[in-house]
C-alpha positions as CSV (number, residue, x, y, z in Angstrom):
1,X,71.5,74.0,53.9
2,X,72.0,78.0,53.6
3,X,70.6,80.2,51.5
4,X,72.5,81.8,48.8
5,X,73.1,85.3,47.8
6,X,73.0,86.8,44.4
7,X,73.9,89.8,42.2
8,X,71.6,91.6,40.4
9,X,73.0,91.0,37.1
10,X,74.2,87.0,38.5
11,X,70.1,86.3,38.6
12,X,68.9,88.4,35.9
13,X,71.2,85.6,34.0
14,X,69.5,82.9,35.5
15,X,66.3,83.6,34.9
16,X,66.5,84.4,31.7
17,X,68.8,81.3,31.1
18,X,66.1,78.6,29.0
19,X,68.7,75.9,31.0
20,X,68.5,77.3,34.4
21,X,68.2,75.3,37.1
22,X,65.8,77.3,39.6
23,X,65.5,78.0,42.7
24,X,61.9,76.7,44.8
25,X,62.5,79.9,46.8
26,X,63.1,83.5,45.9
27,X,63.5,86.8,48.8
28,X,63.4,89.8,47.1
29,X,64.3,92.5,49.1
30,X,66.1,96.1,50.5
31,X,65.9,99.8,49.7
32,X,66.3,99.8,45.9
33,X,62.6,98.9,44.2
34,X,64.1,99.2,40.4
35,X,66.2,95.8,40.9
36,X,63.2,94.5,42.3
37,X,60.8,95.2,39.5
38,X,63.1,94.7,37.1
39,X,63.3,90.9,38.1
40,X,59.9,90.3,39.3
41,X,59.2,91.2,35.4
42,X,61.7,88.1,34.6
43,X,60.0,85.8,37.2
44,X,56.5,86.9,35.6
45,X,58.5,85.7,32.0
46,X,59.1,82.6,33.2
47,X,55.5,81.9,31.9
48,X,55.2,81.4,28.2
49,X,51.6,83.7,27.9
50,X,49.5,80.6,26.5
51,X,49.8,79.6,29.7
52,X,49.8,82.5,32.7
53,X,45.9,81.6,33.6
54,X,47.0,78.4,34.9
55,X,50.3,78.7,36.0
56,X,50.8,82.1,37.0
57,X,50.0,83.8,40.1
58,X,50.4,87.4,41.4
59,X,49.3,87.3,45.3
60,X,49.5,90.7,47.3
61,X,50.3,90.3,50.7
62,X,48.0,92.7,52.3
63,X,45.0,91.0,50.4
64,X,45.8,87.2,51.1
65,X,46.7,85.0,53.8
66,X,49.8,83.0,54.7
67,X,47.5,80.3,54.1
68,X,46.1,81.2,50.5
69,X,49.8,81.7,49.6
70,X,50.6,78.3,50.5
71,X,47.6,76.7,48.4
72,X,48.6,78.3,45.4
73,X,52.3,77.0,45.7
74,X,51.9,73.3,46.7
75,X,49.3,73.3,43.3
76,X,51.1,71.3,40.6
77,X,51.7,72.6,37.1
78,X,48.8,72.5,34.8
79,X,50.6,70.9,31.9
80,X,53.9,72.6,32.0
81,X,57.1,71.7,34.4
82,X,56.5,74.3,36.5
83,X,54.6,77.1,38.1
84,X,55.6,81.1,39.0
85,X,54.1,82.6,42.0
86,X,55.0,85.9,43.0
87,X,53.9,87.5,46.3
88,X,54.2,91.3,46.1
89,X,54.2,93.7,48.7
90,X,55.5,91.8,51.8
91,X,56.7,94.8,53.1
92,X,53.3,95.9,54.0
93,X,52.7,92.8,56.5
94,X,54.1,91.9,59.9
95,X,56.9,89.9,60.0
96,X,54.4,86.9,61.8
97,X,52.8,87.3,58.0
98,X,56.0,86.1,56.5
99,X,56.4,83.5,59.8
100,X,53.5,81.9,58.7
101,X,55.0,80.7,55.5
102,X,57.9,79.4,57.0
103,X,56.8,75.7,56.9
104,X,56.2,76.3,52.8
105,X,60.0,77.6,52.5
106,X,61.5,75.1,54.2
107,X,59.6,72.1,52.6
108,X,59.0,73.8,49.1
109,X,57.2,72.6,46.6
110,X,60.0,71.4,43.6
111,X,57.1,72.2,41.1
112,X,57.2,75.8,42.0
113,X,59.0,78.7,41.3
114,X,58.2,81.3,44.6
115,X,59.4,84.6,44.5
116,X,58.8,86.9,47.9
117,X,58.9,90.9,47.0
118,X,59.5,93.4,50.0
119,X,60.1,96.5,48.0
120,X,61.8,98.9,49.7
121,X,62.7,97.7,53.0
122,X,64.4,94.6,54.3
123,X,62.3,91.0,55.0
124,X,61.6,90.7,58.6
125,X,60.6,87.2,60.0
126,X,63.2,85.5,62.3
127,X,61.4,81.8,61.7
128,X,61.0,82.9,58.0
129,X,64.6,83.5,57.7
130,X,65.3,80.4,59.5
131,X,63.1,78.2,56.8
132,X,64.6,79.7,53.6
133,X,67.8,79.0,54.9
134,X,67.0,75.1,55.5
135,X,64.7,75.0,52.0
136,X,68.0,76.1,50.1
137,X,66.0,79.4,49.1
138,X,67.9,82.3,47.1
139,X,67.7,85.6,48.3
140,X,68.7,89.3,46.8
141,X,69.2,91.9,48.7
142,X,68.9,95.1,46.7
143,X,70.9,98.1,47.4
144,X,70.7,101.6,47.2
145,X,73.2,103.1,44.6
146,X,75.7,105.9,46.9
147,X,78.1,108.3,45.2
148,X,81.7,106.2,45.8
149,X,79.6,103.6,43.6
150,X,77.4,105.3,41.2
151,X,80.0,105.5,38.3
152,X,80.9,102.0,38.5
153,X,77.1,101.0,38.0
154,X,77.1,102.9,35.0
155,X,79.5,101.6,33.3
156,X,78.5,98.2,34.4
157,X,75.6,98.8,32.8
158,X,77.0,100.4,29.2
159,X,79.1,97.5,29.4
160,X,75.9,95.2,29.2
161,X,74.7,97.0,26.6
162,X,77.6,96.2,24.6
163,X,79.3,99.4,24.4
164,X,81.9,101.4,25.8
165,X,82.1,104.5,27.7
166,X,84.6,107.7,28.1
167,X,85.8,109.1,31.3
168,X,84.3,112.4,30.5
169,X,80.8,110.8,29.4
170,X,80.9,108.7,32.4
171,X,81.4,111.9,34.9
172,X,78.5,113.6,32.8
173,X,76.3,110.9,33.4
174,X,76.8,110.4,36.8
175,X,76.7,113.8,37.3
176,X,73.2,114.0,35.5
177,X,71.3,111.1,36.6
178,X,72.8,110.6,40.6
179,X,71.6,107.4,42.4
180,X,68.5,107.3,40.5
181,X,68.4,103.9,39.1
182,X,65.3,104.4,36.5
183,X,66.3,107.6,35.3
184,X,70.0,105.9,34.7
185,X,68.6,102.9,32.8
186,X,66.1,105.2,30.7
187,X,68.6,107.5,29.5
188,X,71.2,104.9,28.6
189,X,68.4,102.9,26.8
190,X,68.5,106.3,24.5
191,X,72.2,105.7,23.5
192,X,71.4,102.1,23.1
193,X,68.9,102.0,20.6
194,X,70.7,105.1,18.5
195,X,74.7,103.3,18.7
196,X,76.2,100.5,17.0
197,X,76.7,97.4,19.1
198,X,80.5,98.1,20.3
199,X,80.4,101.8,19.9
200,X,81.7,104.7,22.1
201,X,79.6,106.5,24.5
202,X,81.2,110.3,23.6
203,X,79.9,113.5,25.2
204,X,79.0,114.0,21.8
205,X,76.4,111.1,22.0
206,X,75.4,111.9,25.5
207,X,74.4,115.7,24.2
208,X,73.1,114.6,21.4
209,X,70.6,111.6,22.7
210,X,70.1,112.9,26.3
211,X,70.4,116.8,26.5
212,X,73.2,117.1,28.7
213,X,75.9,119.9,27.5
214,X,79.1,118.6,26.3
215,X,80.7,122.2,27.1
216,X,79.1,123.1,30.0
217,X,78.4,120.2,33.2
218,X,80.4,120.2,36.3
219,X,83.2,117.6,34.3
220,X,84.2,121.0,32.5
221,X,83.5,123.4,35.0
222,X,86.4,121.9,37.4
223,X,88.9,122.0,34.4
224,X,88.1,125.4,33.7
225,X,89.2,125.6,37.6
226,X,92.0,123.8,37.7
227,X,93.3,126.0,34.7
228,X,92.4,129.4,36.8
229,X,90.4,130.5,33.5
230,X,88.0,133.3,34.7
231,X,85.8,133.4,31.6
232,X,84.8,130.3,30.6
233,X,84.3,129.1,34.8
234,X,81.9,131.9,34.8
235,X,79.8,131.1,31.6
236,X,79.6,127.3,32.8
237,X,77.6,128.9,36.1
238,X,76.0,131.2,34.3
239,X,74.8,128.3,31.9
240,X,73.5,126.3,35.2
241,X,71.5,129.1,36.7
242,X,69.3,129.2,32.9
243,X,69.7,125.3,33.2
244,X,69.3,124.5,36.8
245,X,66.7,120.9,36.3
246,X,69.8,119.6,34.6
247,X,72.6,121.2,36.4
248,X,71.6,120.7,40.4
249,X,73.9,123.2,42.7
250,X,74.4,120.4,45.2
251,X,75.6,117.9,42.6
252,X,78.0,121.3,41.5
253,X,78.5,121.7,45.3
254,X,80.0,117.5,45.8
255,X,81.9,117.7,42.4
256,X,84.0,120.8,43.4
257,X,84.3,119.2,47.0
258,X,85.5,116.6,45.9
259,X,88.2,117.2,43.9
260,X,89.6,120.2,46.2
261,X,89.6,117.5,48.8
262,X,91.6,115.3,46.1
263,X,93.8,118.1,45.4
264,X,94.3,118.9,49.0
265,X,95.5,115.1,49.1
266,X,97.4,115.3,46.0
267,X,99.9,118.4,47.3
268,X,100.4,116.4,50.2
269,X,101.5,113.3,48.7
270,X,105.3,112.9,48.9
271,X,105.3,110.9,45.3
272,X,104.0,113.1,42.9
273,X,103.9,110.1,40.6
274,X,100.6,108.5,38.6
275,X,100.4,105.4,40.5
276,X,101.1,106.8,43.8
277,X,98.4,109.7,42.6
278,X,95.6,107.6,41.4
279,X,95.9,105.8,44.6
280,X,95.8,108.7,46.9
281,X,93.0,110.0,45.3
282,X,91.0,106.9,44.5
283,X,91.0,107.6,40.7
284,X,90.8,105.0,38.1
285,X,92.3,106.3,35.3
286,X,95.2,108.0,34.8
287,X,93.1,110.6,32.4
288,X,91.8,111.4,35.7
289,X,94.6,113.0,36.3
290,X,94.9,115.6,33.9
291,X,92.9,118.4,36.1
292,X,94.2,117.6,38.9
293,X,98.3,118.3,37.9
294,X,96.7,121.5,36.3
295,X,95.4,122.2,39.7
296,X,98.4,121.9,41.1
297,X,100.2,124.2,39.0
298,X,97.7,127.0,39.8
299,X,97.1,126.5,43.4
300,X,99.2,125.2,46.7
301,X,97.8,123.9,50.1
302,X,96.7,127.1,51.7
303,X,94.8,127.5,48.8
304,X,93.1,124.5,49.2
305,X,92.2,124.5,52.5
306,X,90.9,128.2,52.0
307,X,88.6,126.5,49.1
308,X,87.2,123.5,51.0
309,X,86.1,125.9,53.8
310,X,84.6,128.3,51.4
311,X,82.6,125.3,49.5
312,X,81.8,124.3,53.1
313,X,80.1,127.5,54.0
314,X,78.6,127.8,50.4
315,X,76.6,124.2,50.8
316,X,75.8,125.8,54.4
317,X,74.4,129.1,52.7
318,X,72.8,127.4,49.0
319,X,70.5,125.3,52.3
320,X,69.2,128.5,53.7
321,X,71.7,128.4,56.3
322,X,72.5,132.4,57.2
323,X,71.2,133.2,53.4
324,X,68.7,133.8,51.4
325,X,69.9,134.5,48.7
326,X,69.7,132.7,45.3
327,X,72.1,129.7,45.4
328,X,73.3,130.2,41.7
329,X,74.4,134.1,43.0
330,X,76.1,132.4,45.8
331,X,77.7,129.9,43.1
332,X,79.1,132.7,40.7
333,X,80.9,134.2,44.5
334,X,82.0,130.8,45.3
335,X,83.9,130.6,42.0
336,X,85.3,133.9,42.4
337,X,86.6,133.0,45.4
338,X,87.9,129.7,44.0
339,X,89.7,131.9,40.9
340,X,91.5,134.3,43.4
341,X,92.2,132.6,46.6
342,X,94.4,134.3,49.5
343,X,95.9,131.3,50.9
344,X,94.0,132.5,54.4
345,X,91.5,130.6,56.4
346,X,88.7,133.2,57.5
């Protein structure tokens, strides 16, 4: 028998699921730690609280044995169906640590739910491996959030909420958070407990619940661009450098990257069209869209490729790269630059 993968959200179901049928065996494991405390929280659920001194067990795996593990898990239930036991911190041991338990996971006890943690790094254990496959163990891999995937956990997530989310609040969000999984799930709690089930997450909720700026993030700052319009470009900056905990250069630095890059893409494109667009580019929406034909009004290829070299050298410079200067100085030149291009590669 092989083991089966899950989703995040697949298991979360499960084990909050009163009908569920469970698993003996769980692996926990990869670079992300907020899946994984997230649903060792469930596991620890699974345990009405009249009855968590019998039935419960938290082991550590730097502070037991293979051996204790196993004594706890072939236990029977003290008058329940079942028992939880959750060994933490795997990741500290030797892979010969989770080796030991191999015998357990292939033969597991029906009685007992098992869940294995390594937070933050992947299982090791090639007998280990081998066991849960045989025992019909579950495992989850969790997975560090990247940038091409960020914006489609969000609104994953709004979507479990029960609400609904802009393109605009989405960009600000992703903008604002980054890959950080608990700081995403905190501030969208916020909106949660403030909206009606159903509602729409606005920039108008997002500045009014979490502090970001409807009028000035790096979703405006790139229409101002794309519009060539001097004065309000330069106010958005000038708003970052008196904001800069909220408004990062290098997420500023990406954003304008990556929609020159887009735009660079988008002159080139022999169908100027919205489908053929959206697919160039990558874009979801057609909304998406609306900056980037402004763009092309306002600037040609030449431009372009002038503007991707001069981001280039500015992310070179905002490092400490050939500069010192202050990168928010370099910013307000970079956007110059961006306003009143040559159409000459220096």
């Amino acid at each position: 028998m092989a083991e089966a993968t899950v989703t995040f959200t697949s298991l979360r179901n499960q084990l909050r699921k009163a009908s569920s049928q469970f698993a003996p065996v769980y692996l926990l494991h990869g670079e992300e730690g907020y899946y994984i405390d997230q649903l060792v929280n469930d596991f620890d659920a699974l345990v009405p609280e009249a009855d968590r001194d019998f039935n419960l067990y938290n082991l550590y795996a730097p502070e037991v044995t293979p051996a204790q593990v196993m004594d706890c898990a072939m236990r029977y239930p003290m008058m329940a169906e079942r028992q939880v036991v959750i060994v933490h911190e795997t990741q500290a041991v030797p892979a010969t640590w989770l080796d030991n338990l191999a015998h357990y996971v292939e033969r597991p006890n029906p009685t007992t739910i098992m869940a294995i943690c390594c937070r933050g790094a992947q299982a090791k254990g090639k007998d280990f491996k081998a066991a849960l496959k045989k025992g019909g163990g579950i495992v989850f891999e969790s997975k560090k959030l990247n940038e091409r995937n960020v914006k489609t956990e969000i609104e994953r997530f709004i979507k479990d909420k029960g609400l609904n989310v802009e393109p605009k609040s989405l960009q600000m969000l992703a903008d604002y958070v980054g890959t950080d999984l608990s700081r995403l799930y905190n501030e969208i709690d916020k909106l949660t407990v403030t909206l009606p089930a159903g509602a729409m997450v606005t920039p108008e909720a997002i500045e009014a619940n979490i502090g970001i700026s409807k009028d000035y993030n790096n979703f405006e700052l790139v229409a101002a661009l794309s519009q060539r319009d001097f004065k309000r470009a330069l106010a958005i900056v000038e708003y970052f450098r008196n904001n800069p905990k909220n408004n990062p250069y290098v997420v500023t630095t990406s954003t304008l990257f990556n929609f020159f890059s887009n735009l660079l893409v988008a002159l080139y494109t022999p169908d100027k069209g919205d489908h053929s667009l959206m697919a160039a580019c990558g874009y979801k929406w057609a909304g998406q869209l609306t900056d980037l034909r402004n763009a092309m009004r306002h600037y040609n290829a030449w431009h372009a490729i002038e503007i991707i070299n001069a981001i280039r050298r500015y992310d070179a410079q905002s490092k400490g790269v050939d500069s010192r200067r202050d990168p928010f100085d370099l910013m307000q030149e970079l956007i110059l630059h961006i306003l009143y291009p040559t159409g000459k590669i220096s």
